[in-house]
N, C-alpha and C positions, 0 to 999 in steps of 0.2 A: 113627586117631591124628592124622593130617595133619588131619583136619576139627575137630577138637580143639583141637588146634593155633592153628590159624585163626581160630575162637573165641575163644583164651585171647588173641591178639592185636590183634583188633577191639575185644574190652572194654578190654584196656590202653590203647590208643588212644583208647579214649572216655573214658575214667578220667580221662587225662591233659589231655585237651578239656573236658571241663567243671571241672577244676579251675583250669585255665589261666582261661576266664571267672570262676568264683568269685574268684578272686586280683584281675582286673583291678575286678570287680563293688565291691569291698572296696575298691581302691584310688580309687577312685572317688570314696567318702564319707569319705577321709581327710582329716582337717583339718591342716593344719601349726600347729604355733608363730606367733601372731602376730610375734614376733623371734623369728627361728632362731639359729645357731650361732655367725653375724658378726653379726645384729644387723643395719642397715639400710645400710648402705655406701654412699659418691657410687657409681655405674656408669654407664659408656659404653655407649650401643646404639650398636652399630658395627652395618649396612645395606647392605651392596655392592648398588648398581642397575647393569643393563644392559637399555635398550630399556624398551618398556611390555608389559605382559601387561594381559588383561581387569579385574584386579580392582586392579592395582597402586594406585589413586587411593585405596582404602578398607586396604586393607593398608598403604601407608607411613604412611595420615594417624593411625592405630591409634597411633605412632610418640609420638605429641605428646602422649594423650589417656591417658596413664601414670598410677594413683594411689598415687605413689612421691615421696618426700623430695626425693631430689637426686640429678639425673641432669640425662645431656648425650645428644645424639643426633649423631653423624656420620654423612652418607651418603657413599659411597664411588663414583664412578663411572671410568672411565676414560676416558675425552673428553666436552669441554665441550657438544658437538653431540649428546650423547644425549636423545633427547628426557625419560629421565628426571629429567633437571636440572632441566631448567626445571620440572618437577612439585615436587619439590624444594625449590625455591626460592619457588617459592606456597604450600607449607605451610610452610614455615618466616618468611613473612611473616605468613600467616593467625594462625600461635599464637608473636605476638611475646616471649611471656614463657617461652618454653621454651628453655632453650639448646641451638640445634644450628646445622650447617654443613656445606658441601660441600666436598669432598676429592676433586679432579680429577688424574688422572695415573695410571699404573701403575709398578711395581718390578717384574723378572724376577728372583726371588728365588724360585719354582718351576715346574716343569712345569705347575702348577694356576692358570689365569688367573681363578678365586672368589681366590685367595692373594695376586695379585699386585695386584689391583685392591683387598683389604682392608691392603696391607700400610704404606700409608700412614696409616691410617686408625687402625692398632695402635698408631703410632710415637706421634700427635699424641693419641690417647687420654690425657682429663684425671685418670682414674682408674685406680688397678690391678686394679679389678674392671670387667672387661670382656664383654660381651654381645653375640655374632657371632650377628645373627639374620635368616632370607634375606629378599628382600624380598615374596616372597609369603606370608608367614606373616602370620595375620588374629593381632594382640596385644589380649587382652585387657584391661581398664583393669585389671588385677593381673598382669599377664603378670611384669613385672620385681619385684615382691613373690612371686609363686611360687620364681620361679629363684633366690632370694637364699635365702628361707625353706627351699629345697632342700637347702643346701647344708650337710653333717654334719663331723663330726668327723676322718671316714677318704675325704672326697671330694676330686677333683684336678679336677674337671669336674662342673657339671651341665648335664643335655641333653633332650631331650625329643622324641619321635617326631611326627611331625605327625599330623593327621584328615582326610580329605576333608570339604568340606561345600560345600552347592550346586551339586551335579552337576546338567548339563544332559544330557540322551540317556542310551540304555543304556551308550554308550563311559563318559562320565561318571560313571554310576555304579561300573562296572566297575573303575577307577580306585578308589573309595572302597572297595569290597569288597576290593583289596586291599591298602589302605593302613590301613582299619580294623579291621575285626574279626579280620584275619590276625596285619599285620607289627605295628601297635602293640597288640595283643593280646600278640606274641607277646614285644615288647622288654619290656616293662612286666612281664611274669609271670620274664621271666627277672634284670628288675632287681628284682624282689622276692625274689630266690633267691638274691639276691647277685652277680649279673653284669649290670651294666649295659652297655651298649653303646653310643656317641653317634652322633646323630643330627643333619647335617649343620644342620639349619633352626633348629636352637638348640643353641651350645654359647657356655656361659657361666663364665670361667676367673679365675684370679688369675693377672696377669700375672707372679710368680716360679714357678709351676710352669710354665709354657710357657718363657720364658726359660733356664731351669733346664737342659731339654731341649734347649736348642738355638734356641728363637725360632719365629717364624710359619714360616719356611720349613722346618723339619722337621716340620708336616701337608702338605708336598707328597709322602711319601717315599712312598702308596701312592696308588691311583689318586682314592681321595677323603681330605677330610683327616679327616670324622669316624673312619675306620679307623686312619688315625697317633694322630687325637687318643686313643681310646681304647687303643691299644698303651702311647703313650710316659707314658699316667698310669700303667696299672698296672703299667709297667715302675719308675714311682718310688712302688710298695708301697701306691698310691691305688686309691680305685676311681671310676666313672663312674654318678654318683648322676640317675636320673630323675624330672622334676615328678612329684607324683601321678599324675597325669591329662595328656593329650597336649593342644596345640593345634590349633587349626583351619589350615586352608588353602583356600580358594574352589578350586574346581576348573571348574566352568564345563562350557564344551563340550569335547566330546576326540575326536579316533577314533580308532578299533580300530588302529589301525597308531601313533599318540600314547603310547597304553596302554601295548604291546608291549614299544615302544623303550623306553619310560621302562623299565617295570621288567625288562627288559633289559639295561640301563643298569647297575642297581642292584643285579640279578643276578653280573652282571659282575664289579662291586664289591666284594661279599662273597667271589665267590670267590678274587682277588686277595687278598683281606685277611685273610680264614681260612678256606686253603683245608680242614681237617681236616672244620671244623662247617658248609661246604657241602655236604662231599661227606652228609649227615643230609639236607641239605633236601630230599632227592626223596622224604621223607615227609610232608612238610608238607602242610598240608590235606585234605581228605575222599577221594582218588580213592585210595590204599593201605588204608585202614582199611574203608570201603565194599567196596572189592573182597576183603579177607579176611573180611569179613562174607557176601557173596554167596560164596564158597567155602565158606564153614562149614555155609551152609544149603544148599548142592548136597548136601555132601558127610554130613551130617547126617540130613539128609531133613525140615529145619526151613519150616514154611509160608514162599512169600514174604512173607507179613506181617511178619514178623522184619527183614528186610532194610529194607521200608520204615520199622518202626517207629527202627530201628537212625538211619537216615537223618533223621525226623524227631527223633530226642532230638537226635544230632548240628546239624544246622542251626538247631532250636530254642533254644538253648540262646545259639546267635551273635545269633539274632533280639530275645534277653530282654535281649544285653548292646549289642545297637543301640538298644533301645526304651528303655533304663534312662540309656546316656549321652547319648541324644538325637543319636547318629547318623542321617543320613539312613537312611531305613527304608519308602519306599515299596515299591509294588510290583516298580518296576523294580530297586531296589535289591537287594532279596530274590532276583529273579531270578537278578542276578549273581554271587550266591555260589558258587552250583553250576558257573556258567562259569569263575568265577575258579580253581576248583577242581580243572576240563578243563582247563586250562592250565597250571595249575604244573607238571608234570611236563615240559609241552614245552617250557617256559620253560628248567627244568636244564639240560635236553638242549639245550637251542640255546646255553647258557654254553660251551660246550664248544667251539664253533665255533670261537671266534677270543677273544684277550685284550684288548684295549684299546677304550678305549667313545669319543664325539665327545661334547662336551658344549659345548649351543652352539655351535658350527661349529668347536670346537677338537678336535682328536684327541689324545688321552691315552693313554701307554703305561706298562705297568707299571715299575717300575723295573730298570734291567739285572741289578742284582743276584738280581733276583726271578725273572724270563726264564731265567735260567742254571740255576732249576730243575726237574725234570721237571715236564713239566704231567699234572694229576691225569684 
């Protein structure tokens, strides 16, 4: 009965795994409305920089290189001495004919220093269709024609999960194994079911629904603001509609301890902000479904071919929708599925440890409000 059991729940699990790719596979070759729902609107890319990262020079200059109507670009820094300014200030000379500018200074307007350094940047925004996008995200020359074209009838936010691309080292890849075929596998198949979720790297808003709510400083209320921002839409009977299809983010070199933190970090994050639908994630990825599969065939008396084969459909399946959206998909890449996979479980378990995560040398606590309740 038990080995039966085991069975019946390994197939569920794979049912539910290759549907999840079929869904993203589909989303994929989805074409929008040349005009969507608004129609082509002026919009602000609002930009917060802090420091330079390896790729920042090809990521902001992505910025300027927009094929969209009418648009403004602000970037957002908090002292003038950041070296990302002056980068800044060279592309906004190089592409004279694009209207953008720098916005120097911070407001303590939340616990979140991404809020405090964008909240000037909100204020002097020329448009009420506004575009918060970080500054490592690679924009495509349609990036701001997706987000617009995104945007439906019953939307309050549109957002979009990032991709790894051009991982350097196995750390590297390891990063994209689980930024890709997992987490934006997993937002994308859930905002096709009708739950979207936002996704910190792009949220793109009408400045009356955020107003509405409260203003910028109400995405400080949980530890990140994409987790407010998507509370306080569907709290006003909206929901959080995502691009088809994810963007990119250079990822570069990383190490194993880079990795960890980050989605640690992010871990953290979610459980802060819904803690119900973390306390599920210790099923995510292949090591519960694998392992009731290896159970079934102990207990069965099934060859172990069964188990490999099981493990092959499984991976396979991630491998067709790496090769299909032109995810990195090398060897190494490949490799790191099955690690990412050893790890999620330790990843839960170590959320547990402690609540409030450092982001950029700041340290972030949940809100008191939220502390005062049992931790899960």
């Amino acid at each position: 009965m038990i080995g039966v059991l085991a069975l019946l729940i390994a197939c569920g699990f794979l049912i539910a795994h290759l549907a999840s790719v079929g869904i993203v596979l589909w989303r994929l070759h989805k074409t929008p409305a040349p005009e969507g729902f608004i129609g082509l609107p002026r919009v602000t890319l609002l930009r917060p920089v802090c420091g330079l990262d390896t790729f920042d020079a090809e990521t902001l200059e992505s910025s300027f290189r927009q094929d969209y109507p009418d648009f403004e670009i602000i970037f957002c820094a908090d002292h003038p001495d950041d070296p990302a300014v002056a980068l800044a200030r060279r592309l906004i000379a190089a592409y004279p004919k694009v209207q953008a500018r720098v916005l120097i200074g911070q407001s303590a307007i939340s616990g979140n220093p991404k809020l405090n350094n964008l909240a000037k940047g909100w204020q002097a925004a020329g448009s009420d269709w506004i575009c918060m996008t970080d500054s490592n995200l690679m924009l495509p020359r349609d990036y701001l024609r997706k987000v617009v074209q995104s945007w439906g009838p019953k939307t309050g936010l549109v957002s979009g999960p990032p991709v790894g691309s051009r991982p350097s080292g196995l750390a590297g890849s390891l990063e994209c194994a689980f930024l890709n075929s997992n987490q934006a596998r997993l937002q994308l198949t859930s905002d096709s079911l009708g739950r979207g979720f936002a996704q910190g790297k792009t949220l793109f808003w009408n400045r009356r629904i955020l107003e509405r709510a409260g203003g910028l400083a109400v995405l400080g209320r949980y530890l990140a603001e994409d987790v407010s921002a998507t509370k306080l839409v569907r709290a006003q009977g909206l929901r959080v509609t995502l691009t088809p299809a994810p963007f990119a983010q250079p990822i570069g070199q990383r190490s194993f301890a880079q990795v960890w933190n980050r989605q640690l970090r992010w871990s953290r994050v979610r459980r802060d902000g819904f803690a119900a639908l973390f306390v599920m994630e210790v099923l995510n990825g292949a090591a519960v479904p694998l392992g009731a599969m290896a159970l079934a065939a102990g207990l069965l008396q099934l060859t172990p071919l069964a188990v490999i084969a099981y493990a092959v459909c499984w991976y396979g399946a991630e491998i067709v929708l790496i090769r299909r959206a032109g995810w990195p998909g090398q060897w190494r890449d490949l490799v790191a599925l099955p690690l990412r996979d050893a790890l999620l479980p330790m990843l839960w378990g170590a959320t547990f440890l402690r609540r409030g995560i450092e982001w950029r040398g700041n340290a972030m606590q949940p809100a008191p409000a939220l502390t005062e309740k049992p931790a899960l």
